[in-house]
OpenMM code with the backbone's topology and positions (N, CA, C; nanometers):
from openmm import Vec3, app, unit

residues = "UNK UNK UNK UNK UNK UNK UNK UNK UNK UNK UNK UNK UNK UNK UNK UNK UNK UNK UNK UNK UNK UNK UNK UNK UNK UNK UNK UNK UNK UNK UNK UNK UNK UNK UNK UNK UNK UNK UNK UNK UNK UNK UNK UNK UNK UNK UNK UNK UNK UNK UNK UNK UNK UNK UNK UNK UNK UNK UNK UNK UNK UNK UNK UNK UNK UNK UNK UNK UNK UNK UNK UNK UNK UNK UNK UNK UNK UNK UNK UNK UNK UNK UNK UNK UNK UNK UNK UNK UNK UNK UNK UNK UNK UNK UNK UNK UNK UNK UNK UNK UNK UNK UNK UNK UNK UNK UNK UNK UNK UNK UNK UNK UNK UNK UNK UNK".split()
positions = [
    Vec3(-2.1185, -0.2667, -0.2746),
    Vec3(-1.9958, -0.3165, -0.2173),
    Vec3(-1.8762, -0.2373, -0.2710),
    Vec3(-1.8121, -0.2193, -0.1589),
    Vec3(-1.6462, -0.1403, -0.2338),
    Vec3(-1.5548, -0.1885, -0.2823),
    Vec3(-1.5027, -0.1399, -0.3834),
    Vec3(-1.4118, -0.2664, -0.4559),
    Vec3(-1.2676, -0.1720, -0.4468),
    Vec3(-1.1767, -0.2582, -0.4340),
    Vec3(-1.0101, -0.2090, -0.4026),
    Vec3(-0.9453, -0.2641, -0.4839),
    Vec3(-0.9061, -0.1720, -0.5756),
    Vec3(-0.8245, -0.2304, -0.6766),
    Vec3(-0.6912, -0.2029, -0.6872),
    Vec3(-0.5730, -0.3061, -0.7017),
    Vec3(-0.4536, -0.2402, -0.6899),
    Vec3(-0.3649, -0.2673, -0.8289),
    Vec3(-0.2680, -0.2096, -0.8688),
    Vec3(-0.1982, -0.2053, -0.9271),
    Vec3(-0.0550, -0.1984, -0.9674),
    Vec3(0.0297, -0.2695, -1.0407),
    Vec3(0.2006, -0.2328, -1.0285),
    Vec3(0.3019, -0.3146, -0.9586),
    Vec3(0.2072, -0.4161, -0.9007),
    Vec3(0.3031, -0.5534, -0.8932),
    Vec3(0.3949, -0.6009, -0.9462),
    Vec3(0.5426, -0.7074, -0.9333),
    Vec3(0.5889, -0.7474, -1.0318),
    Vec3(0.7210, -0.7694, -0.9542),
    Vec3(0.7945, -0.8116, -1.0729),
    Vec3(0.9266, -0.8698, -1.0338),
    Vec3(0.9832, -0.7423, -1.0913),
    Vec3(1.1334, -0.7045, -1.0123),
    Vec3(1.2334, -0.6142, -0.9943),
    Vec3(1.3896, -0.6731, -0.9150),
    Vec3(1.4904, -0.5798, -0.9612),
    Vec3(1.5964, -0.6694, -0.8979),
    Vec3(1.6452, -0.5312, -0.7986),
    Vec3(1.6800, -0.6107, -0.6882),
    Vec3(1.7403, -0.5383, -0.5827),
    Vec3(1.7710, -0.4284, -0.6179),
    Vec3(1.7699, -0.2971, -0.5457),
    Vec3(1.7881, -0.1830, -0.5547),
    Vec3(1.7347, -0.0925, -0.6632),
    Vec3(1.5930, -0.1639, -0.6809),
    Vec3(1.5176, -0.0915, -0.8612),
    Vec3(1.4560, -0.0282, -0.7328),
    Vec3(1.3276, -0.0142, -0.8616),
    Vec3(1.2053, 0.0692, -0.7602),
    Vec3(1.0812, 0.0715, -0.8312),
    Vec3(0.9413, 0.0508, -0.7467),
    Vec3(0.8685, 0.0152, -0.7918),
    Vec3(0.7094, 0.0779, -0.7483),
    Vec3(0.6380, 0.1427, -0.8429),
    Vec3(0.5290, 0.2167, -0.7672),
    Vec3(0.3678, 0.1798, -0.7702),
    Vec3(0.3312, 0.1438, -0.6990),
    Vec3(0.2193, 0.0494, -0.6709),
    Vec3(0.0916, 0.1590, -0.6275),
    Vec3(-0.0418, 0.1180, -0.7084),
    Vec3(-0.1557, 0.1986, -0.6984),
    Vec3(-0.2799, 0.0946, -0.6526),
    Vec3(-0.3634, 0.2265, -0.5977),
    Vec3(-0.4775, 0.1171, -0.5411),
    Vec3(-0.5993, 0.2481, -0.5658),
    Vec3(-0.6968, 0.1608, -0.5572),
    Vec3(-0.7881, 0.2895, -0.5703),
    Vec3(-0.9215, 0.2623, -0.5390),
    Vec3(-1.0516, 0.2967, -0.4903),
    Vec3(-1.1394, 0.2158, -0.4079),
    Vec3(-1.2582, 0.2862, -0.4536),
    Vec3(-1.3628, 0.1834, -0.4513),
    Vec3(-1.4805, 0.2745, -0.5501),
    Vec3(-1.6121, 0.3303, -0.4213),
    Vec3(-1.5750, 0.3507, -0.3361),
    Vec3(-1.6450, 0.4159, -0.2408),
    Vec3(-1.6314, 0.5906, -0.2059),
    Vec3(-1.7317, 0.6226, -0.1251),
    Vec3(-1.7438, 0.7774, -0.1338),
    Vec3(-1.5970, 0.8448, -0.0718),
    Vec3(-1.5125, 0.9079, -0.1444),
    Vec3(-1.3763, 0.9383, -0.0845),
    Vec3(-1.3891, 1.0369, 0.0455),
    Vec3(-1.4901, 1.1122, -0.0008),
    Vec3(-1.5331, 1.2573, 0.1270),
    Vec3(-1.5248, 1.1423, 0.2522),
    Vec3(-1.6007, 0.9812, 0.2318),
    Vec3(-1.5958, 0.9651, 0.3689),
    Vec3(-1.4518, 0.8051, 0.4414),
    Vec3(-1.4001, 0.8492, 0.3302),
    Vec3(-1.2431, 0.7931, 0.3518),
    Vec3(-1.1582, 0.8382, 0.4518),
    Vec3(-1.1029, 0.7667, 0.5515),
    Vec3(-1.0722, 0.7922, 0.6963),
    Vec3(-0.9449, 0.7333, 0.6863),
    Vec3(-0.9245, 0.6628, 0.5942),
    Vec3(-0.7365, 0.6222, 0.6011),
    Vec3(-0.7122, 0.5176, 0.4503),
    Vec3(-0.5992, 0.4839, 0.4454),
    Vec3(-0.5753, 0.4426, 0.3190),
    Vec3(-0.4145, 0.3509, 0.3509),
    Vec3(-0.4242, 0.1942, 0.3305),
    Vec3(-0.2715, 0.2218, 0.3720),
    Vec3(-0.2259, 0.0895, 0.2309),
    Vec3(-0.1238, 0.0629, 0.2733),
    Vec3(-0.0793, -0.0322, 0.2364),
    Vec3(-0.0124, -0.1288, 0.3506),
    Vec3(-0.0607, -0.3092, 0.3093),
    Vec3(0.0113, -0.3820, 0.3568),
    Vec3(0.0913, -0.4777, 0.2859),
    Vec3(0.1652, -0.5730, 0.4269),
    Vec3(0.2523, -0.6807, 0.3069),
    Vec3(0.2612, -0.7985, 0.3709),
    Vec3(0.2732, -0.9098, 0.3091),
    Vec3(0.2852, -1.0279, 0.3996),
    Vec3(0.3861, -1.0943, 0.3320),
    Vec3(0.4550, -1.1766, 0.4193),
    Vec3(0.6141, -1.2633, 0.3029),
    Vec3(0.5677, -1.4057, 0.3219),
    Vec3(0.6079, -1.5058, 0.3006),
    Vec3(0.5850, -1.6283, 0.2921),
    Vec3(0.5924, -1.6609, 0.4311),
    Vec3(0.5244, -1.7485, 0.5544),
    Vec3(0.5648, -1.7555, 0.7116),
    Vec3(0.4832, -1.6477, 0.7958),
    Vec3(0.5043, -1.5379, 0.7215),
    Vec3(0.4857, -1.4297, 0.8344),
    Vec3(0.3222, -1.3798, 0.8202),
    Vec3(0.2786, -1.2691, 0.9205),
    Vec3(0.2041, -1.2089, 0.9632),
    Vec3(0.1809, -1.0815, 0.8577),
    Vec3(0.0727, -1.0614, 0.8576),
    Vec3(0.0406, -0.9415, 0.7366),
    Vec3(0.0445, -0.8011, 0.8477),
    Vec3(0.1456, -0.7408, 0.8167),
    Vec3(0.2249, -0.6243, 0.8674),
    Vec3(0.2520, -0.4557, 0.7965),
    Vec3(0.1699, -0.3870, 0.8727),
    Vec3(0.1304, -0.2372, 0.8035),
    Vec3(0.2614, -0.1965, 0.7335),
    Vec3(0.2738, -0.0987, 0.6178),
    Vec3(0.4122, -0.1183, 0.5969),
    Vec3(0.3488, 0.0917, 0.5470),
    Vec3(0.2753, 0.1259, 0.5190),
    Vec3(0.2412, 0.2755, 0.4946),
    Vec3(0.1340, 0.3004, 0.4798),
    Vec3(0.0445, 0.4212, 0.6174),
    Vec3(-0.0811, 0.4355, 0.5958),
    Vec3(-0.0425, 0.6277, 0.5973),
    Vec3(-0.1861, 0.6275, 0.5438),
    Vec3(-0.2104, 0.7840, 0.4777),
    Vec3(-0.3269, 0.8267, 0.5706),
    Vec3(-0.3606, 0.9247, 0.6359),
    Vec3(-0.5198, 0.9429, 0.6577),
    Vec3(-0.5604, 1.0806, 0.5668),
    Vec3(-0.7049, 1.0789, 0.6354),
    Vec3(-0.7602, 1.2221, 0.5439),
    Vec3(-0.7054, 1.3094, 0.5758),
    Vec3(-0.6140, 1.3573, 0.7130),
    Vec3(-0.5920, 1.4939, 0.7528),
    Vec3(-0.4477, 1.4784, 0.6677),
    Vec3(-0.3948, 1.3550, 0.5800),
    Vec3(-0.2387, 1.3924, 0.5281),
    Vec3(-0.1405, 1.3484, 0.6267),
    Vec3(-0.1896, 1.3024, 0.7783),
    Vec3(-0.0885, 1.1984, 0.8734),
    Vec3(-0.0211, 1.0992, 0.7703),
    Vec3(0.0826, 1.0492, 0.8094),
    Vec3(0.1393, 0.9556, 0.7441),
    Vec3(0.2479, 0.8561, 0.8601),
    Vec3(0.2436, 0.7019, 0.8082),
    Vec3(0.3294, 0.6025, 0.9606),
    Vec3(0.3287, 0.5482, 0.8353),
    Vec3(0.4396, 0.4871, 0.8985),
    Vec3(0.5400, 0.3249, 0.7988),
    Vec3(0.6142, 0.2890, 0.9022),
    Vec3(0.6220, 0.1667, 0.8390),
    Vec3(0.6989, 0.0812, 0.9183),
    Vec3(0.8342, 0.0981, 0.9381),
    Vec3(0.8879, 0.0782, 0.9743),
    Vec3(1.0583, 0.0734, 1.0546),
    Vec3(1.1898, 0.0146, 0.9289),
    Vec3(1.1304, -0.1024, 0.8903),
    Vec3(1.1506, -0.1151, 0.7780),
    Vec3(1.2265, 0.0019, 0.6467),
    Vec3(1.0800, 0.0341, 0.6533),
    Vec3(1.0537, 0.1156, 0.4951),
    Vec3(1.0897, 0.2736, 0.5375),
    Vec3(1.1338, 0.3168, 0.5707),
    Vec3(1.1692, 0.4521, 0.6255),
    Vec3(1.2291, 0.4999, 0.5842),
    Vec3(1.2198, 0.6163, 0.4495),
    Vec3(1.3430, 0.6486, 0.3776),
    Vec3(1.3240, 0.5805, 0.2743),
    Vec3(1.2608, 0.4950, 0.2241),
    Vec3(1.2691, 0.4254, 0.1150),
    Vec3(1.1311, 0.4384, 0.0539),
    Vec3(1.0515, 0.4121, 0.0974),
    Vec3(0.8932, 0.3993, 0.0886),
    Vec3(0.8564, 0.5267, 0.1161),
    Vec3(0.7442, 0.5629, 0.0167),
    Vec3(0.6831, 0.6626, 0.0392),
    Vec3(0.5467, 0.6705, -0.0161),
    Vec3(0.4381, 0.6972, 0.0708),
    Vec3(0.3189, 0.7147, 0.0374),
    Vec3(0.2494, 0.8011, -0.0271),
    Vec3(0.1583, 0.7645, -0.1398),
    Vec3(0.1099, 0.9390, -0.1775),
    Vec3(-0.0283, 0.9315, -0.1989),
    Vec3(-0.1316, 1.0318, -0.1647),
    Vec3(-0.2399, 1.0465, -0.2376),
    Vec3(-0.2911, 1.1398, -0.2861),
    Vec3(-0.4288, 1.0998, -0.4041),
    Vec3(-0.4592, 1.2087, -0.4373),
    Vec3(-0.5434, 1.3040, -0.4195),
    Vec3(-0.5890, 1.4217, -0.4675),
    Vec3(-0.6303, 1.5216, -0.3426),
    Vec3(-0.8157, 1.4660, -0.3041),
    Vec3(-0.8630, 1.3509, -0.4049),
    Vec3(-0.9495, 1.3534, -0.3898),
    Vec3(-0.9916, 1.2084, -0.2674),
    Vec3(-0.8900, 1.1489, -0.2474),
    Vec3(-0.8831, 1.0363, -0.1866),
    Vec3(-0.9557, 0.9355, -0.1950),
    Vec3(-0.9431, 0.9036, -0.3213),
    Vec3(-0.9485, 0.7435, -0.3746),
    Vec3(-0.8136, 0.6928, -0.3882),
    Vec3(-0.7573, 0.7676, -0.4238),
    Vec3(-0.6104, 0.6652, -0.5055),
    Vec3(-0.4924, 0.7201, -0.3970),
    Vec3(-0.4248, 0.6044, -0.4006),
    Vec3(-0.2730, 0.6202, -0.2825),
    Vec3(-0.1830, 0.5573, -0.4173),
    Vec3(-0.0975, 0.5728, -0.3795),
    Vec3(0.0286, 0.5525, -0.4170),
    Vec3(0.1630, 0.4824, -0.3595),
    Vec3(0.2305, 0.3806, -0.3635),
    Vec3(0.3594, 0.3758, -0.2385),
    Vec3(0.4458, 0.3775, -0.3797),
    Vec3(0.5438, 0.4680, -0.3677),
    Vec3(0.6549, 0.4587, -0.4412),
    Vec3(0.7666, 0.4081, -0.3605),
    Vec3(0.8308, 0.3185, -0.4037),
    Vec3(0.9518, 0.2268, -0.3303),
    Vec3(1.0596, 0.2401, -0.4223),
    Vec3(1.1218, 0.2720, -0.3593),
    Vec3(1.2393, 0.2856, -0.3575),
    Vec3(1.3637, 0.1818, -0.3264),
    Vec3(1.4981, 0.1522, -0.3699),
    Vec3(1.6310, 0.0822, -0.3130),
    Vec3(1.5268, -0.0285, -0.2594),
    Vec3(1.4730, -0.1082, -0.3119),
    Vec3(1.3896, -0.2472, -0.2837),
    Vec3(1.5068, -0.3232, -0.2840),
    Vec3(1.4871, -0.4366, -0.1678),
    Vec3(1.5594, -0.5273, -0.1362),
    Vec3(1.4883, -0.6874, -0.1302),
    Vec3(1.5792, -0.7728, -0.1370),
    Vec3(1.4590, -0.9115, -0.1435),
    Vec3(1.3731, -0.9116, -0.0066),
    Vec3(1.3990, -0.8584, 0.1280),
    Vec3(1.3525, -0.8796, 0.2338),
    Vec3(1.1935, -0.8094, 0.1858),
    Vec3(1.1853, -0.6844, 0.0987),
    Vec3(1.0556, -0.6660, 0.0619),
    Vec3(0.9515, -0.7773, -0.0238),
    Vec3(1.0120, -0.8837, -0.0785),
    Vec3(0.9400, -0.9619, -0.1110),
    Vec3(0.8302, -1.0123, -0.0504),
    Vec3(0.6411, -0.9798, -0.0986),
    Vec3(0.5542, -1.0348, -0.0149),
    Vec3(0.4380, -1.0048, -0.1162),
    Vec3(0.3385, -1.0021, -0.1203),
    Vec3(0.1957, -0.9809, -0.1443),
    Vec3(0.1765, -0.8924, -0.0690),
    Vec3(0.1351, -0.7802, -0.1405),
    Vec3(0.1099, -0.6357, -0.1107),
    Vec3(-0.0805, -0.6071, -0.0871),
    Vec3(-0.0721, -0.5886, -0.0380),
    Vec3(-0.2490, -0.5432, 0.0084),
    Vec3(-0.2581, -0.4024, 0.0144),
    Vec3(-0.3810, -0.3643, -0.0665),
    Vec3(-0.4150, -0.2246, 0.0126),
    Vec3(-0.5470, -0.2772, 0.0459),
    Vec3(-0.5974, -0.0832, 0.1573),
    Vec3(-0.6825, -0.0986, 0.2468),
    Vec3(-0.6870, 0.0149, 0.2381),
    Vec3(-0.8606, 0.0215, 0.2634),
    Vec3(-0.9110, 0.1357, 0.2693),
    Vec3(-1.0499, 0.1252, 0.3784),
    Vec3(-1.0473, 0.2291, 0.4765),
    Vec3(-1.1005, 0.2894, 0.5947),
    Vec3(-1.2383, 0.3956, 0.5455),
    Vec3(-1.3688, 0.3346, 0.5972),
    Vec3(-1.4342, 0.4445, 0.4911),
    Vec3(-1.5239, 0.4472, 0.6450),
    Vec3(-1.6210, 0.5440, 0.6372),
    Vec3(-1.6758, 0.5820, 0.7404),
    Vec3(-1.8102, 0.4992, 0.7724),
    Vec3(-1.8596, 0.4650, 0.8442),
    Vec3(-1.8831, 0.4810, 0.9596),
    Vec3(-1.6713, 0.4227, 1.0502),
    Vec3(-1.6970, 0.2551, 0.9951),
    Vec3(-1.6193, 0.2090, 1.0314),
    Vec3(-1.5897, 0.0879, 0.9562),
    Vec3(-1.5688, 0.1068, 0.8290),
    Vec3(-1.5663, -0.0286, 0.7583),
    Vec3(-1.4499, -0.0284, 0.6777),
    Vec3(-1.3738, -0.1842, 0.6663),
    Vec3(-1.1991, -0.1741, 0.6070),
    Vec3(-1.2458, -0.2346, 0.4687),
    Vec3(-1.2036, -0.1913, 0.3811),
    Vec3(-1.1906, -0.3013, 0.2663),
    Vec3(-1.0652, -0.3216, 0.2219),
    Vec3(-1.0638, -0.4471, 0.1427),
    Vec3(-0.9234, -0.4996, 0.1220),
    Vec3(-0.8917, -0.5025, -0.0334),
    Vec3(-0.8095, -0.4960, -0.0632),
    Vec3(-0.7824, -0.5596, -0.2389),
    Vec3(-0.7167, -0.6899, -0.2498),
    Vec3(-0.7401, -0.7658, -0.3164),
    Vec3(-0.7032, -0.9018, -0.3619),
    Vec3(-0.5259, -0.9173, -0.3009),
    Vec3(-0.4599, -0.8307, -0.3442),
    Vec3(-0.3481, -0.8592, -0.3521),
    Vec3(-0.2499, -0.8628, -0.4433),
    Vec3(-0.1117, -0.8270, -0.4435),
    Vec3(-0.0336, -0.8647, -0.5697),
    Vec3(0.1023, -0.9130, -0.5334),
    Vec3(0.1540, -0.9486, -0.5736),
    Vec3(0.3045, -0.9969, -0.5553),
    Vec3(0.3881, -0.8951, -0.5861),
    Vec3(0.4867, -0.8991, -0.4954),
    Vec3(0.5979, -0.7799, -0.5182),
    Vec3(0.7083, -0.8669, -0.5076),
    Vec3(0.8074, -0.9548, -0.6039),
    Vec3(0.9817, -0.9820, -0.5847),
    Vec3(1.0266, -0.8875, -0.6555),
    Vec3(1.1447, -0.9172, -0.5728),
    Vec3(1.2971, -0.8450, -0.4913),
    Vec3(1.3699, -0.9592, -0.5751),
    Vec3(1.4690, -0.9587, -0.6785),
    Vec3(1.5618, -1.0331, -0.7286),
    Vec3(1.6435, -0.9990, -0.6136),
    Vec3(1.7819, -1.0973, -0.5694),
    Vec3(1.9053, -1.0402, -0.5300),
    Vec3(2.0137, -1.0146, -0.6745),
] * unit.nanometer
topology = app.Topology()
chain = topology.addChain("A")
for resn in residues:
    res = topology.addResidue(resn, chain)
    for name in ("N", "CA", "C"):
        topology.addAtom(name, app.Element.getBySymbol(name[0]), res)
């Protein structure tokens, strides 16, 4: 079984910044995407930065300019470095990872507040 582990959760006050890791114990050669998600209290769990193997990169509308995805060359581990965080980023952060044939795995989750 693949395990997704994330890291770097936590409380921060408006306009800090905060860089969150995940990393997945499956074969990376057959890793097909990598993203991060987020969900806020109410809402819908909503893509917020995915990575694939070819180095494509999408974020959300949101996070544009602020957020930025990274991985490493071997593709287990991503990265979102955030940037000018605001309370509206407040949510439980998920990563996800895409491995081949066609299978998602998830990580537990962590909390990300946004002081105002």
């Amino acid at each position: 079984q693949v395990q997704v582990v994330e890291s770097g959760g936590g409380l921060v006050q408006a306009g800090g910044s905060l860089r969150l890791s995940c990393a997945h114990s499956g074969s990376a050669s057959r890793t097909i995407a990598m993203g991060w998600y987020r969900q806020a209290p109410g809402n819908e769990r909503e893509l917020v930065a995915m990575v694939t193997r070819g180095g494509n990169t999408n974020y959300a509308d949101s996070v544009k300019g602020r957020f930025t995805i990274l991985r490493d060359y071997a593709f287990n581990t991503v990265y979102l470095q955030m940037n000018n965080l605001t309370p509206e980023d407040t949510a439980v952060y998920y990563c996800n990872a895409r491995v081949e044939p066609s299978a998602y795995y998830w990580g537990k989750g962590m909390l990300v507040t946004v002081s105002s």
